[in-house]
C-alpha positions in Angstrom: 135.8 31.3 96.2 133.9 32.3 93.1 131.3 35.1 92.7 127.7 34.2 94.3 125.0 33.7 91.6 122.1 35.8 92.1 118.7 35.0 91.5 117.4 35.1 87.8 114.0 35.4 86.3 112.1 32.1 85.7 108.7 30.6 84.9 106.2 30.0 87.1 106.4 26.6 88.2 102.9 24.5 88.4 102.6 23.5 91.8 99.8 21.1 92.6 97.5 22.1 95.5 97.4 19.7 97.5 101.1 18.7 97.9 102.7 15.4 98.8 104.3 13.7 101.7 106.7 11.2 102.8 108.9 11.0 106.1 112.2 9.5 106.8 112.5 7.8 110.4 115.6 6.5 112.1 115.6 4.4 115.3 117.4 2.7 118.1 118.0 -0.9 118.5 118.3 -0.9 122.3 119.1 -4.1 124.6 115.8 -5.4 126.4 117.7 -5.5 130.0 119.8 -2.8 130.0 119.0 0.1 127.6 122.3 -0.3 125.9 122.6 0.4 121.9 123.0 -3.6 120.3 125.0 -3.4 116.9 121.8 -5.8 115.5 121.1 -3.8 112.6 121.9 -6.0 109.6 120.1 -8.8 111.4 117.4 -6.3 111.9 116.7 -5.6 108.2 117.6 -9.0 107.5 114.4 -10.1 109.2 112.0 -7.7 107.0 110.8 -8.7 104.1 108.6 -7.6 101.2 107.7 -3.6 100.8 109.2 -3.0 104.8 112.9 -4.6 103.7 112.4 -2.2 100.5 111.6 0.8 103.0 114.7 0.1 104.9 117.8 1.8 104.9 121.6 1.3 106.0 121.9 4.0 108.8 125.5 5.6 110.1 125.8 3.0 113.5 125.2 -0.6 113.7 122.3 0.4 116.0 120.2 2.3 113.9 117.6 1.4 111.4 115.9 3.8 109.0 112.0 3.1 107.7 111.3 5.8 104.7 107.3 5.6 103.9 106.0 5.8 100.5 104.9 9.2 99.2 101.2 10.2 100.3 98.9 12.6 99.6 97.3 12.9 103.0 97.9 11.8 106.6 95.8 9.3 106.7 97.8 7.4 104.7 100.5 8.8 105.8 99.9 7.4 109.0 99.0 3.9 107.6 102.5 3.9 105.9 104.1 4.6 109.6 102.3 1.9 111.6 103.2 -0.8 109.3 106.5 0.5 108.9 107.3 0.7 112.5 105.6 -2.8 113.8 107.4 -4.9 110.6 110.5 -3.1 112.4 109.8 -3.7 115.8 109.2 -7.3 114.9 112.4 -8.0 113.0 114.3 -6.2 116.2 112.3 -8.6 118.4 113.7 -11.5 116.3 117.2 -9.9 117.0 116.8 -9.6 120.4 116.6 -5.9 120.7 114.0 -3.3 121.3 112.7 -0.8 118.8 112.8 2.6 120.3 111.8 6.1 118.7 114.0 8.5 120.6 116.4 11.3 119.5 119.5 10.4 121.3 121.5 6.7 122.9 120.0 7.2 126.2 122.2 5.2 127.9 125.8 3.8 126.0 127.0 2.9 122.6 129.9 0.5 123.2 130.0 -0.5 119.5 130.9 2.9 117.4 132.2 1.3 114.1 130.6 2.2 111.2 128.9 -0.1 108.3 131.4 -1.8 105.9 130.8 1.4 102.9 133.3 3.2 101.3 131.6 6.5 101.9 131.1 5.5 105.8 135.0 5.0 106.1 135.8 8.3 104.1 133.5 9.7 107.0 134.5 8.0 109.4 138.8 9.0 108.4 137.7 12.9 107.7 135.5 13.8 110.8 137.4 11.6 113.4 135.6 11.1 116.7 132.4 13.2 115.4 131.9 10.3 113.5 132.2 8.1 116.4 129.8 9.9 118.9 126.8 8.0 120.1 123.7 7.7 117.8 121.0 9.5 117.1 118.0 9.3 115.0 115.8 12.0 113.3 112.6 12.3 111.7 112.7 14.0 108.3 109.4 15.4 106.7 109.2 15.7 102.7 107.1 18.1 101.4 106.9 17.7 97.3 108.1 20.4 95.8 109.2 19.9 92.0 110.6 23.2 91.1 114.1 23.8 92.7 114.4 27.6 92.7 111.3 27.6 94.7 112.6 25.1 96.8 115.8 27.0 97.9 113.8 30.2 98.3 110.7 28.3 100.8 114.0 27.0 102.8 115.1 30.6 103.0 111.4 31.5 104.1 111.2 28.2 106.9 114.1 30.0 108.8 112.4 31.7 111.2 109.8 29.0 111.9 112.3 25.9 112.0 112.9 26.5 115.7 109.0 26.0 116.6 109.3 22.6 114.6 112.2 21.9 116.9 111.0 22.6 119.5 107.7 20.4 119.2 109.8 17.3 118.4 112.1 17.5 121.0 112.7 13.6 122.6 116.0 13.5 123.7 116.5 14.3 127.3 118.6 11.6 128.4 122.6 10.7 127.9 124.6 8.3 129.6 121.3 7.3 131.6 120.9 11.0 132.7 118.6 13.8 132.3 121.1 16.5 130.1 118.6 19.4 131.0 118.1 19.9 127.2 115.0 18.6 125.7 116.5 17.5 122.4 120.1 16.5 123.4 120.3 15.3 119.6 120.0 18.5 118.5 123.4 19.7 121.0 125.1 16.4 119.8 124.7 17.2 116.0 126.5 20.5 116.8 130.2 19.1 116.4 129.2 18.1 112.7 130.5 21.1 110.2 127.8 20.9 108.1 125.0 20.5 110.1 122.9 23.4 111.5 120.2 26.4 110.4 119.6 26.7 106.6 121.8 29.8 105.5 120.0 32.4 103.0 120.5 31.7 99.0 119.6 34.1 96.4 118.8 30.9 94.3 119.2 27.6 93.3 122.6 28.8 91.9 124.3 30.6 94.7 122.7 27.5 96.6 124.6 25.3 94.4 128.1 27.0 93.7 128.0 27.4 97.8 127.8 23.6 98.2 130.3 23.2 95.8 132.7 25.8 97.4 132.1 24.2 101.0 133.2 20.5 99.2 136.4 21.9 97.8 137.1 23.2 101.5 136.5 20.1 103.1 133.4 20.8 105.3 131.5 18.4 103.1 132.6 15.0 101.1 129.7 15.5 98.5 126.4 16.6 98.1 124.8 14.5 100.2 126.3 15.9 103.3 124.2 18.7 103.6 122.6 18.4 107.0 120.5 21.7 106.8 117.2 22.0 109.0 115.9 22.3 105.5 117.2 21.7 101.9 116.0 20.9 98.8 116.1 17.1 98.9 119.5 15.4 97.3 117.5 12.6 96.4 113.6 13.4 95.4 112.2 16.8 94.1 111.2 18.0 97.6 111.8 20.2 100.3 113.3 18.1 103.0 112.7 19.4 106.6 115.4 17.6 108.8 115.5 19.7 112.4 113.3 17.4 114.8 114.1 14.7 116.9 112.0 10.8 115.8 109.0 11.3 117.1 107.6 9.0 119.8 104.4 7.9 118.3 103.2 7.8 115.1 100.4 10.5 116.2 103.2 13.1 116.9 105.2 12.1 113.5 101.8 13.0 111.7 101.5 16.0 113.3 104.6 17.3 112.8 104.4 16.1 108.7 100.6 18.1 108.9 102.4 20.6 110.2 105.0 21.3 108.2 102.8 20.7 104.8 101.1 23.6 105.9 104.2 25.9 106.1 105.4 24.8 103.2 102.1 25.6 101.3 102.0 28.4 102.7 105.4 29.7 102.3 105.0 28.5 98.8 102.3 31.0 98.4 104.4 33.8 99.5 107.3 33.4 97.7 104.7 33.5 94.4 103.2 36.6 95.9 106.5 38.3 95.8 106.8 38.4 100.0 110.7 38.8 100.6 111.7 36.0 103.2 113.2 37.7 106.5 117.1 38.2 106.3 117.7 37.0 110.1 121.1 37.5 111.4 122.7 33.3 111.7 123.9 34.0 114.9 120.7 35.0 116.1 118.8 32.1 114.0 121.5 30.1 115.7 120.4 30.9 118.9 117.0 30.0 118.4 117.6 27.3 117.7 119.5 26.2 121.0 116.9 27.9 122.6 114.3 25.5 121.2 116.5 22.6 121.8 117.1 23.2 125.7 113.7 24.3 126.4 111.4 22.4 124.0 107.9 23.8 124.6 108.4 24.1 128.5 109.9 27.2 128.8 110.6 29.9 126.2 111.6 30.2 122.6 113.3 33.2 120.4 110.6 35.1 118.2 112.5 35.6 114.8 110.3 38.1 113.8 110.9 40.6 116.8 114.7 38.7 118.3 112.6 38.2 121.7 111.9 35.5 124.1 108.1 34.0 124.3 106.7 31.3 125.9 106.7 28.6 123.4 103.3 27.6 123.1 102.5 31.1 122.0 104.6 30.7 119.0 103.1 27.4 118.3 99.5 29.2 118.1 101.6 31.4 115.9 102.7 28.9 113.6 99.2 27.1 113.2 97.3 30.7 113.1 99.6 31.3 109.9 99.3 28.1 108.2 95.5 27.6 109.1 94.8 28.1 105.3 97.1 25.5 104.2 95.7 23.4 106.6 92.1 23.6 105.5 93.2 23.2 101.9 94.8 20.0 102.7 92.0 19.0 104.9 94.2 18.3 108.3 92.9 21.3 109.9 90.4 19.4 113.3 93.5 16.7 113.0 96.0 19.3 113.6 94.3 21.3 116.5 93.4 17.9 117.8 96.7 16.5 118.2 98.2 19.8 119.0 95.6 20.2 122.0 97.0 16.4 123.2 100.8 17.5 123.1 99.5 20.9 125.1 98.2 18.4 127.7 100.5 15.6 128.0 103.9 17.1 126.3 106.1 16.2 123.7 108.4 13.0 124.6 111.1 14.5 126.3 108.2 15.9 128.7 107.1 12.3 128.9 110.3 10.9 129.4 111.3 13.3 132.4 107.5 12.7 133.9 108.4 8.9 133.8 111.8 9.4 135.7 110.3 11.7 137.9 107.5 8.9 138.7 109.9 6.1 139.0 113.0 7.7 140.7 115.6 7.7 137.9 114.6 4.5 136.5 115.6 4.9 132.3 114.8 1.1 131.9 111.2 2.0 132.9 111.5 5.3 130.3 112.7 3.0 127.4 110.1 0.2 128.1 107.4 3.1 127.6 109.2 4.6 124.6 109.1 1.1 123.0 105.8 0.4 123.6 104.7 3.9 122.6 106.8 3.3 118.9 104.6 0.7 117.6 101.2 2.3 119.5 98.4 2.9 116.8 
């Protein structure tokens, strides 16, 4: 292992104020009749064409399909980008046979586990064994433009103690096996058994941040690079910071929330680090535990306060969160859309909330959840 780098002076990168966006969503391709994953995926984005086949990506399972929007610098056309995106998707999975469906976790089986026909997928597939194999699950990842790397890795050091919050508002993965798992983001638990997947540890800078990565690689905990699963990281692919923690988001409404809200805390955040505010130094175990806090609970029950190491109810560290990004908000103009769509999940819940309501209502019946999950993907 070789000495960690520590931070070194640099110049003050020009940051624009109002800061861009783009989000990364991964879905199931679920069977009409049964719920079951269908390995229809290169049929699926097949059927696209034009800018939604160029938005597409090759996902891990034969079940999955990713849509990546087109950078925006606001949510309104953000949320443009995510409706077309989603119904060009849904179509082309119509045409398959299957069902588009935006939630976290397979809710019912995956008989098909094989993995796409790539090089990297087998090398994944030989190193990590049955991890590799588990049953799918899709994320939504929020990019926040950030062009200046050491501030990245120092805002991801800062987004450690809020991470869980984000979590815990995303959380739409209740079911496996056609059962309720008592966690709200079962995702979240899955993801676990992956080495390098998990909170955002602490970096003196871009360098320690970089010669870590590289250390983990030579161990084996990592292929490459692009195996960095952190909640946050700076982005291997586009100068951003790339928050990866939540679950896909059942709506497009609750996707643009969660992209408004994490602008804000990254704008903010941004602002502290140039003020010279230290970011925390929370023990991992502890940041750990927050999160599986957030996953189990979601914003039911109770979540860890970083700042203090005690148990709150969650929606008092949601008011939190929006009290200390309210200026980032206003700068960016999403401040009545936030507190709007944040007063709508306080009354009707996030989707694992609506999920369990549905079973509740229906006596265990997950067809009936995943027919209201489907229709709720391509709502507008």
């Amino acid at each position: 292992m070789r000495p960690r780098p520590t931070t070194t002076a640099t110049t003050t990168p020009q940051i624009p104020t109002v800061l861009t966006l783009g989000v990364e969503e991964e879905f199931l391709l679920l069977d009409p009749a049964t719920g079951e994953s269908m390995p229809v995926a290169d049929r699926v984005r097949g059927a696209l064409s034009g800018t939604a086949r160029e938005q597409s990506r090759q996902e891990f399972r034969h079940s999955m399909v990713e849509m990546v929007t087109p950078v925006s610098p606001d949510l309104g056309e953000l949320r443009e980008h995510l409706v077309t995106l989603r119904q060009a998707a849904a179509q082309a999975a119509d045409a398959a046979g299957a069902r588009l469906v935006a939630v976290g976790a397979t809710p019912v089986c995956e008989a098909h586990r094989t993995v796409p026909d790539e090089q990297r997928y087998h090398d994944m597939s030989r190193r990590f064994g049955p991890v590799a194999h588990d049953p799918a699950v899709c994320g939504c990842h929020v990019h926040v433009g950030v062009p200046d790397r050491e501030l990245a890795v120092q805002v991801c050091n800062h987004l450690r103690q809020w991470l869980p919050v984000v979590q815990a508002l995303t959380a739409n993965s209740p079911l496996h096996d056609g059962r309720d798992t008592g966690h709200a983001s079962w995702r979240s638990m899955q993801l676990e058994r992956w080495p390098s997947i998990g909170p955002t540890p602490h970096f003196d800078s871009a360098a320690d941040y970089d010669a870590t990565v590289a250390d983990l690689i030579t161990a084996g905990i990592m292929l490459d690079a692009a195996m960095v699963y952190w909640y946050a990281r700076p982005s291997a692919a586009y100068p951003t910071v790339e928050v990866r923690v939540g679950d896909v988001c059942p709506t497009v409404d609750d996707t643009v929330l969660v992209a408004g809200l994490v602008r804000a805390l990254v704008a903010t955040l941004i602002d502290d680090v140039r003020a010279g505010v230290p970011a925390p130094r929370i023990r991992d175990c502890l940041v750990a535990a927050a999160h599986w806090r957030a996953a189990h609970d979601g914003v039911d029950g109770k979540l860890v306060d970083l700042r203090s190491g005690r148990p709150r109810p969650a929606w008092d560290l949601v008011d939190d969160l929006v009290v200390t990004v309210t200026p980032a908000l206003a700068r960016h103009g999403d401040l009545d859309l936030v507190r709007r769509e944040l007063d709508r999940v306080r009354r009707d819940g996030t989707g694992a909330t609506r999920q369990r309501r549905i079973m509740a209502g229906t006596d265990g019946d997950v067809r009936a959840v995943l027919a209201h999950l489907a229709a709720q993907t391509v709502s507008t």
